[in-house]
N, C-alpha and C positions, 0 to 999 in steps of 0.2 A: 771651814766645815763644808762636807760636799753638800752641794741643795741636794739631792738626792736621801740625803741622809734622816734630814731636818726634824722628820716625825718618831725617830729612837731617842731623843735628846730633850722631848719637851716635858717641862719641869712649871709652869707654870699653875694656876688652879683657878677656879672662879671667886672672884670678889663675892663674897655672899653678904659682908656686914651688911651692905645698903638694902638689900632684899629682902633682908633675913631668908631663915632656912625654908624649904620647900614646903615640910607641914603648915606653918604659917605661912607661906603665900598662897597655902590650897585652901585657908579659912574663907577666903572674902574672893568676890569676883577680882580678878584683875583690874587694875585703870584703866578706863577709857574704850573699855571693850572685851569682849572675851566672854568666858564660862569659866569655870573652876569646878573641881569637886571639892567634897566637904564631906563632914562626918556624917551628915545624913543622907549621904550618897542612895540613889535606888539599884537594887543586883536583882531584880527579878525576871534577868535574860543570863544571856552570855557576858553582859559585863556590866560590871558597878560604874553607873553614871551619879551626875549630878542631881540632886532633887530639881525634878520638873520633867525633866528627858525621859523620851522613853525610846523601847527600841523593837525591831522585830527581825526574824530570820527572815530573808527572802530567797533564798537557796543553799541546796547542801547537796554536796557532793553524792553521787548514789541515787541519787531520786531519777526519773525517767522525766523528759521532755522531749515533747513533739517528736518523731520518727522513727519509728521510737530511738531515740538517742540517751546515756544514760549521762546524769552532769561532772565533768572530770575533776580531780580533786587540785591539793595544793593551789586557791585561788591569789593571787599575788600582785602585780600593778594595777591599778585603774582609772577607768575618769567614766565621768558623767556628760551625756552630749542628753540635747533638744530634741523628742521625736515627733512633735506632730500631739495636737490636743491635748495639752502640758503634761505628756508623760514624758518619762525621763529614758535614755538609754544607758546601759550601763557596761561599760567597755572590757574585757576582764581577762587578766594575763591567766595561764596555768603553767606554774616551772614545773614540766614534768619530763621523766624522760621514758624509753621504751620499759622499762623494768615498774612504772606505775599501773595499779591494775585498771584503773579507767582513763583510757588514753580522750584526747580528744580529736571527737571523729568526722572529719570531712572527706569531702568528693574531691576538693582539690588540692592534696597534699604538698608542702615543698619534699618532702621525705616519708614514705607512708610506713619508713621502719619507726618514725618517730613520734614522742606520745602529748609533745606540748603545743599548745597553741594560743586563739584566743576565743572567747564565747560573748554571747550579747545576752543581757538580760532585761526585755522590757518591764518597767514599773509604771505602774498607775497614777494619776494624782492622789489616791486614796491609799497607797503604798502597797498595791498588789501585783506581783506577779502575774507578769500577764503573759508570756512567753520568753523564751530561750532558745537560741542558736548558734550555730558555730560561724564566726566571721574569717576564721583564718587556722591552719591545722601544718602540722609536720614539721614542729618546730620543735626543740629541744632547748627545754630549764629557761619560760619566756618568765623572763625575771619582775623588772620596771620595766619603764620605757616613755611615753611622753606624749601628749596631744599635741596637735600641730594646727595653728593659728587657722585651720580652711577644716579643722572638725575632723580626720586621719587620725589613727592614732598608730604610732613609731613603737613597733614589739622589737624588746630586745635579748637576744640569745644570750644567757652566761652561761656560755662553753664553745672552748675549740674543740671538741669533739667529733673527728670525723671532716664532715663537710659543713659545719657549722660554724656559727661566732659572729652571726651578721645582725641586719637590723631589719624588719622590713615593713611596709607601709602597709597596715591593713584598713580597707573602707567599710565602717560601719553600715554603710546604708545602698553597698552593692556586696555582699557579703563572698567568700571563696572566690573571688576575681584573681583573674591572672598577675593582678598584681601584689596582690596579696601574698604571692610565692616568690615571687621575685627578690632576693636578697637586694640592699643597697651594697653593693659590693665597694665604692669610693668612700663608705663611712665608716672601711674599715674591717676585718677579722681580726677578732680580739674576747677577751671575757665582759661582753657589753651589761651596763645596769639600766641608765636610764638616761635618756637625752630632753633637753627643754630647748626650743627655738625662739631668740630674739624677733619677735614679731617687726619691729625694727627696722632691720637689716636681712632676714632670713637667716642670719650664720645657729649653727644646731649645735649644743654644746651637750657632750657624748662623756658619761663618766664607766670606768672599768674597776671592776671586783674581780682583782687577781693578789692576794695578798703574796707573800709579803710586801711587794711595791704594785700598789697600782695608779693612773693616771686620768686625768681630764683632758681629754679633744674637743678640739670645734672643728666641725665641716661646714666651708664656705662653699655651698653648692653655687655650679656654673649657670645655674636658672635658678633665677630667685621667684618666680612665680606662684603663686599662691594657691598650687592647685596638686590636685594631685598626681603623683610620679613625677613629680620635676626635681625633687630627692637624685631620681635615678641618673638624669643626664651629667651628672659626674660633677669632680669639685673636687677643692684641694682638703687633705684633713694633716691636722697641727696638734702637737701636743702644746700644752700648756709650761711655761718656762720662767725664770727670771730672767728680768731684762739686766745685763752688766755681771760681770764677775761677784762671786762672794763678796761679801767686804764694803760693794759697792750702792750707792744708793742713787736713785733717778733724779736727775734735776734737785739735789740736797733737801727732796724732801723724803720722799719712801720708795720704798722699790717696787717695782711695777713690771709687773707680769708682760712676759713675749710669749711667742708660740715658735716653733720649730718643727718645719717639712717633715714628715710622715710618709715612709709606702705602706697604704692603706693593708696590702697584704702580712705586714711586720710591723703594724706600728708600737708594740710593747718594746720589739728588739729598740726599735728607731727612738721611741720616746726614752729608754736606758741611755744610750749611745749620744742621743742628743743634750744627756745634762738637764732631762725633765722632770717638775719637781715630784717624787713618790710620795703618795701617802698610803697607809695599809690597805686598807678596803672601803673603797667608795662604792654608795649603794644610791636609794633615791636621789633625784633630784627635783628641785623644780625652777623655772625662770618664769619672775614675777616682776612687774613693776619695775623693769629697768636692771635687776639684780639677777644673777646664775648664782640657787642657794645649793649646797651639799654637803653634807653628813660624811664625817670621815669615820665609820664604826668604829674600829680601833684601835683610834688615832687618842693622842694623849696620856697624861698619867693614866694607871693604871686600867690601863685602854679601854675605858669606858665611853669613850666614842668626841667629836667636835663637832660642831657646824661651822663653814667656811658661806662667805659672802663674795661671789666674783662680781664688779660693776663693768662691764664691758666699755662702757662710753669715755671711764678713766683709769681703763687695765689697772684697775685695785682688785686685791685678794686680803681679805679680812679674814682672821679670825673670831669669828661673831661669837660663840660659845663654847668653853671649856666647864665641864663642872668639876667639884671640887670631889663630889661622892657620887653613889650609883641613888642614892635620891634624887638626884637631881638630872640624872640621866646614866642610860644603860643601852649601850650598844643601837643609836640611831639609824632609824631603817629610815622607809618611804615618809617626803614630805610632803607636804598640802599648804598653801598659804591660805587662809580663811579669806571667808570675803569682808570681814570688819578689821583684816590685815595684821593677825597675829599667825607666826611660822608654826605649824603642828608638825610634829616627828612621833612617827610609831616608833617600838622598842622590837628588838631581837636578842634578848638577853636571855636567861638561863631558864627564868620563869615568873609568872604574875607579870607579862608584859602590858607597857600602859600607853596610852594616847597622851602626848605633853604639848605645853603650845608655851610660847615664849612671846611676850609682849615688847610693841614696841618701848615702853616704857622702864623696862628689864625686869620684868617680873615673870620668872617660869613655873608650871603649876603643871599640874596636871587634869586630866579631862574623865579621862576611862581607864579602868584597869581590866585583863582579865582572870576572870578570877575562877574562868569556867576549869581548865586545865593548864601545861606549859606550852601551850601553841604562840607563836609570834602572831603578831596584830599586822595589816598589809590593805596597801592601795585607798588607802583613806582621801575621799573625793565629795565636793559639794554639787550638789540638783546647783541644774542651770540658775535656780533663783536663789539660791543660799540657804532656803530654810531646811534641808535634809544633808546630812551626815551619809556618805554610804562607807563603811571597811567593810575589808574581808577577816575571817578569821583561817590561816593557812592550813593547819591538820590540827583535827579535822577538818575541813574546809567547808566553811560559812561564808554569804553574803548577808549583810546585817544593815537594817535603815537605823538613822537614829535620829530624834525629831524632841525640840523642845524650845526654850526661849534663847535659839541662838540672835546673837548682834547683826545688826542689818549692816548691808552693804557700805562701807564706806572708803572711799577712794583717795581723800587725803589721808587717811590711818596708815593705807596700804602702801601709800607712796613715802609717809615717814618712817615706815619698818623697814624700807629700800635704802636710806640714807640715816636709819637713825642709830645710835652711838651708847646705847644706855649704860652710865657707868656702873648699873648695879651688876650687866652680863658680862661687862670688860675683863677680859682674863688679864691677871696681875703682869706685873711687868717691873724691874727694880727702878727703884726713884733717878738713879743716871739716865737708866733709857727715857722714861719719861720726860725728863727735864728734858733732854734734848730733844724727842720727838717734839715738845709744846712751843718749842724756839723757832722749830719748822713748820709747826702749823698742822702737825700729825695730829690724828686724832688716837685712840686709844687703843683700839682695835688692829688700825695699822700697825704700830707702834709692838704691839706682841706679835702679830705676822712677822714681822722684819726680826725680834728675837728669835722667833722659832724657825723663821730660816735662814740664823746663821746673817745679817744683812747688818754689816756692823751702822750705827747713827752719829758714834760718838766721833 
């Protein structure tokens, strides 16, 4: 079977006996950590939480800040950095293109025909709005994209549109800088989602939302330095590959991921032609703890979406999450790992989109639903200390705090959701491949990776 192929043929489902079903694992907190909703969930915002939680608006699209500037819509990746007197900043992609009616508006555009970009929104310790500005402007459809280990946050264009398709470095806290325009041109022209950097190593792992096949890159940039624009001085970029022919498995235990040369100009043509593996549409990501996590939206039976585990240190690619129905997952957008170290995925599905968070224990629930209209839920990010929630809500486009008895920090949790195997999320696999995967020492997860791509065991 071509690796190429591997995501029209997956026939697998999620193990639910040991879980049971989703309503019943939204009864009780999860093990060991987490929130849950429940029937007594609170809706007296924009979305049904868990009793305890509460939440507030802190921007909307149309309202006027400072110069006078008015706030552009369609809000979509983000993160939360540190601003001085435990206020929070909040970093914030807009996919918009020239044809939306509130562009966002700077002085130093990369393209001033173009209407997307990114904006900053200072919050209070008291969770107020305390200003808004524009960090980076002239970009088109800044989808996700990624914080980078020195506080930068990596906007990424989905669209070849034109002179577009790039990624590029904007600095929160030197705002419209020249480099803020500057494309990474070595990371690539392509339909970019979202990139996570192995704080590690430096190498920046770059996902594409081009259906029907799109691919995962790393760029190993030639300066690893920890600062900013050092993205720019160039680096090799790789698609993501099987290592060995079909059929074949690495050192008789699992197959294990290579990468294959890329011209950063063509690398969709390069990644096809190279034998790299496709999946439909790859959206958020995040690199946490050792792990590159991403969501294949509609990837799977009844393309109700996956989650994939890359471990870099031992080029493993897991299949961490397959559900078996749209309870249990609906077209996985933007991820978050929490800081009590359970994975959240917002939904892009048709409507009543929800916040789910999957334990390391294997218990998946849900958190938020919304229940205001059928807008997708986006950029779901923790305050530097963990106790606030911020998402966006897309069109209309909301930023929203959410505040209640979340799980404190914990760092062993985090590091076992990086390594952990829960047979309740393990997508099935037939008792032959099992058997042979457990003679090699595969774990379970592998073990349905290597079916679904075609990697014969027996």
């Amino acid at each position: 079977m071509s690796r190429r192929r591997f995501m029209r043929s997956g026939t697998g489902a999620l193990a639910a006996a040991a879980a049971g079903s989703l309503a019943v694992a939204c009864e009780a907190a999860p093990p060991g950590g987490g929130v849950a909703a429940s029937s007594s969930s609170s809706s007296d915002g924009l979305l049904a939480l868990p009793k305890g939680f509460n939440q507030r608006v802190l921007s909307s699209s149309g309202k006027i800040f400072p110069g006078p500037i008015y706030i552009p819509g369609h809000h979509d990746g983000m993160t939360a950095l540190p601003y001085g007197g435990g206020a929070t900043l909040l970093v914030r992609n807009h996919e918009q293109t020239p044809f939306d009616p509130i562009p966002v508006q700077g002085r130093n555009p990369f393209d001033k025909d173009e209407g997307g970009g990114v904006t900053g929104v200072v919050v209070s310790p008291e969770l107020a709005n305390v200003r808004e500005f524009t960090i980076s402007s002239g970009t088109r459809r800044n989808c996700a994209g990624g914080r980078t280990p020195w506080d930068t946050w990596l906007t990424c264009e989905e669209s070849k549109y034109g002179g577009h398709g790039y990624v590029f470095e904007a600095m929160p806290d030197d705002p419209e800088n020249d480099l803020s325009r500057t494309p990474i041109r070595a990371m690539g022209r392509f339909s970019h989602e979202a990139v996570g950097i192995d704080p590690a190593t430096g190498i920046a792992y770059l996902t594409e939302d081009d259906p029907p096949e799109s691919f995962v890159y790393r760029y190993i940039p030639d300066d690893r330095g920890r600062r900013p624009g050092a993205l720019l001085e160039g680096g090799r970029l790789q698609a993501m590959r099987l290592e060995g022919g079909p059929g074949e498995a690495d050192g008789g235990r699992a197959a294990r991921v290579g990468w294959v040369d890329v011209d950063p100009d063509s690398p969709h043509a390069g990644a096809v032609a190279g034998d790299a593996i496709a999946f439909r549409r790859i959206e958020g990501a995040v690199f946490a703890d050792g792990a590159f996590w991403f969501p294949d939206t509609s990837g799977g039976p009844g393309e109700l979406g996956q989650v994939w585990r890359y471990t870099p240190a031992q080029a493993k690619l897991e299949l961490f999450f397959e559900p078996a129905d749209k309870t249990e997952m609906q077209k996985p957008d933007n991820l978050v790992m929490t800081p009590w170290g359970d994975l959240w995925f917002v939904e892009d599905g048709i409507a009543f989109d929800r916040l789910m968070g999957i334990t390391p224990e294997g218990v998946a629930y849900e958190f938020a639903r919304n229940t205001t209209n059928d807008s997708e839920l986006s950029g779901p990010c923790f305050s530097p200390d963990g106790k606030v929630l911020f998402i966006n809500m897309y069109d209309p486009a909301f930023t929203m705090a959410v505040w209640g008895p979340f799980e404190q920090w914990n760092a062993a949790r985090r590091k076992r959701m990086a390594a952990s195997e829960p047979e309740a999320l393990a997508p099935k696999v037939s008792d032959e491949v099992m058997e042979v995967a457990m003679r090699r020492g595969m774990g379970r997860l592998e073990a349905a990776a290597c079916e679904r791509l075609g990697v014969a065991l027996a």
